[in-house]
N, C-alpha and C positions, 0 to 999 in steps of 0.2 A: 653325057654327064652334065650336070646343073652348073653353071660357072660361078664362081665368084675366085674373080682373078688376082692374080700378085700384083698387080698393080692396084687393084681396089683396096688392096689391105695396106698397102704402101700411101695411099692418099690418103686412108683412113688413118694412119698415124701420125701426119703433117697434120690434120685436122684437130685430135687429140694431144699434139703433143704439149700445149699451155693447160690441158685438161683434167688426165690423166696421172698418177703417183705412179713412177714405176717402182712396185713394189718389188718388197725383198726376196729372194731363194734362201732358204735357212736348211741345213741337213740335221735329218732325223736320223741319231744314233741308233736307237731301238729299230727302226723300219729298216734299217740296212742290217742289220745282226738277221732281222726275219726275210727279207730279198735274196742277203746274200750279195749284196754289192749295194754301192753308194743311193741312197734314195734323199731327194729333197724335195721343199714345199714351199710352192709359191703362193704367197701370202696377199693373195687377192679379197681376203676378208679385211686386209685393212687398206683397203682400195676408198677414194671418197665415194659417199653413200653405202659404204661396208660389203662392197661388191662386185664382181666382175661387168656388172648389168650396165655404169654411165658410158662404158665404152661403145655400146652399139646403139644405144639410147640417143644419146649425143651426137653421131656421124649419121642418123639417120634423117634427124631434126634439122640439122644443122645444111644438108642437101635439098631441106626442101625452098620454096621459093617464100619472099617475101609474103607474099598472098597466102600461101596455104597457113604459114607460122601465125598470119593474124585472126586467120580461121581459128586459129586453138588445137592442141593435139587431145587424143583419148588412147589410155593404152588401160590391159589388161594384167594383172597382176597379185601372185599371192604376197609380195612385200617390195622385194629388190630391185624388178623392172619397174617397179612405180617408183619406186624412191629413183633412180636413175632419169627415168622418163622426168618427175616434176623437179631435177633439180639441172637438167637439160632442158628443159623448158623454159626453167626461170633464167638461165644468163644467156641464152637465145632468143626470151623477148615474147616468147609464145605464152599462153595460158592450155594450163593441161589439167583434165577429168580422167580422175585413174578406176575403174571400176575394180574392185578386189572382194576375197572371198567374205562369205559373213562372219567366218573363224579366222582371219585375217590377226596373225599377232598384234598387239595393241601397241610395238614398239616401231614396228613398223607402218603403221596408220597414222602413228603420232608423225614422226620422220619424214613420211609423205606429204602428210597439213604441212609441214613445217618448210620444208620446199614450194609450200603456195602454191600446191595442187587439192583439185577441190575430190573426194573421195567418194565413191557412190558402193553399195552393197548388194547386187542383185543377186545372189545364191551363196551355195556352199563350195560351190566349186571355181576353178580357174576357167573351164569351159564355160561353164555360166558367165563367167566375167567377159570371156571372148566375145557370145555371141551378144552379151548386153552391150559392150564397146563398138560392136560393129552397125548394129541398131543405131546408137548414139552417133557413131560416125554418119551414117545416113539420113538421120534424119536432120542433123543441123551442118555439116559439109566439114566435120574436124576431121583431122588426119590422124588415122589407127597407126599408132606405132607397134604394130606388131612383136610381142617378146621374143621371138624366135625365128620367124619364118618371112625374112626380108633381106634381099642382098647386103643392103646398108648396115644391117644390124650385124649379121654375120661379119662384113668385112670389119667392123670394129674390134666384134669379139679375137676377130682375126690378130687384130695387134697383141692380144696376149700370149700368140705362139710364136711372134717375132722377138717379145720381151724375153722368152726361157731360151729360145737359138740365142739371141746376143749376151745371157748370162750363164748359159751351159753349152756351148756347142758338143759338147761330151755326150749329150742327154741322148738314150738308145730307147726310151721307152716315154711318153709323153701319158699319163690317167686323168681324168675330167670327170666331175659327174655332168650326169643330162636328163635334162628334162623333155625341153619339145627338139632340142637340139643343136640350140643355136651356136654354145660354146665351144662342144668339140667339134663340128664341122667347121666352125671358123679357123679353129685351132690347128685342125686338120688341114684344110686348104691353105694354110701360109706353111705350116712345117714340107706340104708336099713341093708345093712350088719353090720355096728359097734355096737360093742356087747353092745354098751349104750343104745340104741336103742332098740334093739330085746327083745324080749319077754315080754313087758308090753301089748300089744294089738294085735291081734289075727289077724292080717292084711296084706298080700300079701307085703304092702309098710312100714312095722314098726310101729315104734312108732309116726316118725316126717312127714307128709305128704309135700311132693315136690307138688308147682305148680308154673307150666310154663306161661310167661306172653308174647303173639303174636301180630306183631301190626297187626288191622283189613286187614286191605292192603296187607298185605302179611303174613296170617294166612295157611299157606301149613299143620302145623299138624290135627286142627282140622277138613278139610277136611279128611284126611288122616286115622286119627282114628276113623272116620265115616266108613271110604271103606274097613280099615280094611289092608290095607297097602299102603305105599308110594305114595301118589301119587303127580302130578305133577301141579301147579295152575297158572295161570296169573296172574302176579305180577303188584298190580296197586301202583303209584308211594307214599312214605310215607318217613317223614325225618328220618327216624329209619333206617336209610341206611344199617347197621352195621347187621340186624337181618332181612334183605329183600331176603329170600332165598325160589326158587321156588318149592324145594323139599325135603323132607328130606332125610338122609341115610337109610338105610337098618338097619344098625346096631342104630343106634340112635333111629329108628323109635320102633323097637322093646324092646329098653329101656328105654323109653317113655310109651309104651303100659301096659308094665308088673310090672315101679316102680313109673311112676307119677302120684299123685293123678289127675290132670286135670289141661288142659291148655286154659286157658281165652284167649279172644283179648282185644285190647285196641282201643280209638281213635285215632288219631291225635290232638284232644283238650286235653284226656288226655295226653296223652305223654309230648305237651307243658308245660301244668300246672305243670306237674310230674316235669320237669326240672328246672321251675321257681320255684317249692317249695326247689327241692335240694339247687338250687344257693342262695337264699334268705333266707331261713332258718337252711339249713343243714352248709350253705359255701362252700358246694360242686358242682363241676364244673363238669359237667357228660353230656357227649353225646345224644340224643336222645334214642337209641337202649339201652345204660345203664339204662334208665331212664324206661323202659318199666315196671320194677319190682313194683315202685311204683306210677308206673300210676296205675295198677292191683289193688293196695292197694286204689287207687282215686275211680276208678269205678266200683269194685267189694268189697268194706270193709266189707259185710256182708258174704264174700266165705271165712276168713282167722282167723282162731284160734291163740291167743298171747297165750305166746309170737312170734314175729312175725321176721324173720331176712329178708328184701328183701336186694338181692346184687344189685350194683349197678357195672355192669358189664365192662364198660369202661367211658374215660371220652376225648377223643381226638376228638373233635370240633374244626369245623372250626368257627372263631372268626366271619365271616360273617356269616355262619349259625346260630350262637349262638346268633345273635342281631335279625336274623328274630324269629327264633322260643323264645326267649323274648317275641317281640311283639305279637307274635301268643297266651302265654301263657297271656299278659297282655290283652289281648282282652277275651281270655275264661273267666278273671278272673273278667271281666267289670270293667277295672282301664284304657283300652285303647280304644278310640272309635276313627273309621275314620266317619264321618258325613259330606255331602254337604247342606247347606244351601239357600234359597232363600231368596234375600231382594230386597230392591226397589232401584236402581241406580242412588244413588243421594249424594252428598257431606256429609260427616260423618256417613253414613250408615257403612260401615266396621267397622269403629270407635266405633259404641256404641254396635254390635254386640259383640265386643270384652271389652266393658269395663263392658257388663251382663255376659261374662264369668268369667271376672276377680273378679265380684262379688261373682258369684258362688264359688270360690274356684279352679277353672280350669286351668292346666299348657296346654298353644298353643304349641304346637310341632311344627306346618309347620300348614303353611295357602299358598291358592292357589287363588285365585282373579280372577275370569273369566268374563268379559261382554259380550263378542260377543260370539254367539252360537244361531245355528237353535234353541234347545230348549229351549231358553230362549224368550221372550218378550222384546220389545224396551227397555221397561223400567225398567228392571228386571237384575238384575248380579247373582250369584251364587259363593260361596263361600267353598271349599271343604279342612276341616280339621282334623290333627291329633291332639287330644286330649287326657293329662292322668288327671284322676280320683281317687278320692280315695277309687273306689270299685264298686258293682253292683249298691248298692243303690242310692249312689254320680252320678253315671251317669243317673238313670232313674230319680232322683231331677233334673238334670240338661236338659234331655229332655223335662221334662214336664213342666218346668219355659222357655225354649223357644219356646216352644208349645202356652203358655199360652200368651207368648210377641206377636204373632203372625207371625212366624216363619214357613217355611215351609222346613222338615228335609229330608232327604234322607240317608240310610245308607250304607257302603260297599264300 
């Protein structure tokens, strides 16, 4: 098995401990009604840099030698490890080139500059970025901080599952999302090792079983732990930007295998939802890729034993992504319908169309008013609206009262 020891995540938190915010456990009322026993959320989106990522970023940097740190680092990154990386750089003295995606959120490319890291765009993807970082590291002698797949980094990430044992020893179930896998293996290795843990239950993985939460779209471990090692997937496109990684490490891969109890996928509905539950209920403002934890918890609530800690792993959103995936999560949740409608082309027809909505209960977002079209009839206009509701039910009331007016609906 790949080591990365109790004792490395134990140095790794003397190293962090001026660095790091230990942030809060807050419990989610709603997530425990759907568990079924206590679930809380550790609030690693409001970590500095807005992320679980300066913890390994920083312990890794901070081991290297005076010489290498004046070399300069290069890391690889769709937002979080670079902002972690260039702002572990800057109070260690080093100078750091972060390569990141060309669709790279603009909040976080700002955040990065703004750490005094100089920003480079060789692709669309994270691999892209990898192997431009590794290029770069060879050709001028800068040291690749790898986002995932370095002991250093892991034993960081590690300090985050010493912070949940010291504010939950209770905690029976531990959810992470993952990307290349740095989080939950780290996570993993400190919950198996810490002697709180050990020896109640007769189990390769301790007492507290880790699981990993992958968006379907770019699920690279459980292919992987099907084949039996690393392997390599086509990445289809998923707003979990943060955790869209085609492969995993070697070393990650291998502490994965031998400490996590299993790693789910998620949808794209869940995710949404997962985020709209955080922002509305929790008040927490968390990322897609952060939000992966407790989508796991949406679509798999009968895979996880409470007490429940899912982290919620970053939270830097671009404010235009965050009003689409809203709407995305207002639609899974049937409180957001887009509907075109058919009516007869004639003076007050829009008018009473909208005054049965106003009956119903229904807020008009945008209305679009179309008469002329091939698929229409002379006498015919079509109508295509955004509408919010107040839930699944409220909407199929409201489809089937303009079904019933005789109404002809279309959705999407």
């Amino acid at each position: 098995m790949a080591v990365v020891s109790f004792d490395d995540i134990l140095a790794a938190r003397e190293l962090l401990r001026e660095v790091v915010v230990p942030t809060p456990l807050i419990r989610s009322r709603v997530l425990s009604e759907i568990v079924g026993g206590p679930v809380l959320l550790k609030c690693e989106n409001l970590q500095r840099t807005g992320s679980f990522k300066i913890r390994g970023a920083y312990v890794r940097i901070a081991r290297l030698s005076e010489a290498e740190r004046a070399r300069g680092v290069v890391a690889a990154s769709a937002g979080n490890h670079a902002q972690g990386v260039a702002l572990a750089a800057s109070m260690l003295g080093s100078k750091a080139t972060v390569f990141m995606p060309a669709g790279a959120p603009l909040p976080k490319v700002a955040a990065t500059r703004g750490y005094g890291a100089d920003v480079v765009f060789p692709g669309p993807t994270v691999d892209d970025c990898l192997v431009a970082a590794q290029e770069y590291a060879d050709e001028r002698g800068a040291v690749l901080i790898h986002p995932f797949d370095h002991a250093d980094v892991v034993a960081g990430q590690g300090t985050l599952g010493l912070e949940i044992l010291d504010q939950c020893p209770e905690v029976r179930t531990i959810v992470a999302p993952v990307g290349g896998g740095g989080l939950v293996s780290g996570i993993a290795a400190a919950v198996a090792a810490d002697p709180r843990t050990r020896g109640a239950e007769a189990t390769g993985a301790g007492r507290v079983p880790v699981v990993g939460a992958q968006a379907k779209r770019a699920a690279a471990f459980p292919a992987s732990l099907a084949a039996g090692r690393p392997v390599r997937i086509q990445l289809e496109p998923t707003m979990a930007d943060g955790i869209a990684v085609g492969r995993p490490g070697d070393l990650t891969f291998a502490l994965v295998r031998d400490l996590v109890r299993s790693v789910v996928t998620v949808s794209e509905e869940s995710v949404s939802q997962a985020l709209l539950l955080c922002l509305e209920r929790a008040k927490q403002v968390v990322e897609p890729a952060g939000a992966a934890g407790v989508a796991a918890l949406l679509e798999h609530s009968y895979a996880f034993e409470p007490p429940v800690v899912a982290v919620l792993s970053g939270g830097n959103i671009d404010p235009l992504l965050l009003a689409k995936v809203l709407r995305h999560g207002l639609a899974g949740a049937g409180r957001y319908l887009v509907v075109r409608c058919r009516l007869k082309d004639r003076p007050g027809a829009l008018v009473t169309l909208l005054g049965e909505l106003a009956e119903l209960g229904v807020n008009v977002l945008d209305v679009m008013h179309e008469r002329v079209a091939a698929r229409l009839h002379v006498e015919e206009a079509e109508v295509l609206m955004h509408l919010e509701t107040r839930g699944s039910a409220h909407s199929e009331d409201v489809i089937g009262r303009l079904r019933d007016k005789g109404y002809t609906l279309t959705f999407g």
